[in-house]
N, C-alpha and C positions, 0 to 999 in steps of 0.2 A: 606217255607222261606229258602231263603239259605245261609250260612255258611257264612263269609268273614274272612277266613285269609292270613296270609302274607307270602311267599316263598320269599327269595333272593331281596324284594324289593320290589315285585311286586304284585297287589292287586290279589285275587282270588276268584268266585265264584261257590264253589265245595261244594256238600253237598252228602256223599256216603249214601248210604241208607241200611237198615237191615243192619245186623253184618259185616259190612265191613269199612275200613276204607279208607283213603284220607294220603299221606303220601310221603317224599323225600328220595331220598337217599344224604349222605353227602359224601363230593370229600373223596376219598379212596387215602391220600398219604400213598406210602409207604417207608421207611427210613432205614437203615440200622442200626445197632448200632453207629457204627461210625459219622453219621447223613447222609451220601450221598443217595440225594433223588435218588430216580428210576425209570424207568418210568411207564406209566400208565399199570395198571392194566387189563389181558388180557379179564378176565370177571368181569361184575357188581358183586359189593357188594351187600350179601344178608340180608343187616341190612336197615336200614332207620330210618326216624326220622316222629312221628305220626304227622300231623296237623288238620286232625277233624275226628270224628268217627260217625258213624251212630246210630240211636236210640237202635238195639238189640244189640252193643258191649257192654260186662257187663265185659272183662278183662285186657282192655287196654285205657289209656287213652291219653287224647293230649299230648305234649310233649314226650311221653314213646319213646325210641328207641327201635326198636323192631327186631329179628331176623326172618324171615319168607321161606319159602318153595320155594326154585331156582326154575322158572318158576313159580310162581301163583301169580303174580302182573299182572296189566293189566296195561299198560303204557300207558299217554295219555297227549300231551302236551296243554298247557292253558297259553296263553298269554308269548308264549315261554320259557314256564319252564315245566320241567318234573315231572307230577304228577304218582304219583304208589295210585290205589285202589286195594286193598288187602284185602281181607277175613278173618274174627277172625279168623276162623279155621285154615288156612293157617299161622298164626304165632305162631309160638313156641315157644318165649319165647322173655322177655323185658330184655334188660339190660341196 
């Protein structure tokens, strides 16, 4: 059975399997103190935000924003949005 949730709008049927999970990254502004924005960011952010997890993940849950290990996402887009499946092991930590 697979998963169905929602990214930016748009329906999705993504269901990661074993200890990995299904997850986006959120637009990385960045602002000075002052407020002037800046422009974009020369590499991806290594945070994201969870949208479904697999049967063996036991640390992380939906919703969780999660910090994870620069290069161990596997990128793959789905109805023109950008999915990242990521490996529990591969994340380090929720914040």
């Amino acid at each position: 059975m697979l998963e169905i949730y929602e990214i930016e709008g748009g329906n999705m049927a993504v269901k990661p399997l074993g200890a990995r999970v299904a997850a986006h990254r959120e637009e990385a502004v960045e602002k000075t103190k002052s407020g002037i924005l800046l422009g974009e960011a020369k590499e991806a952010p290594n945070y994201a935000v969870v949208d479904a997890v697999g049967a063996g993940v036991k640390n992380v849950k939906k919703g969780d924003k999660i910090l994870f290990k620069q290069y161990a996402a596997t990128e793959i887009e789905v109805e023109g949005k950008e999915v990242l499946i990521i490996s529990e092991e591969d994340v380090l930590a929720t914040i």
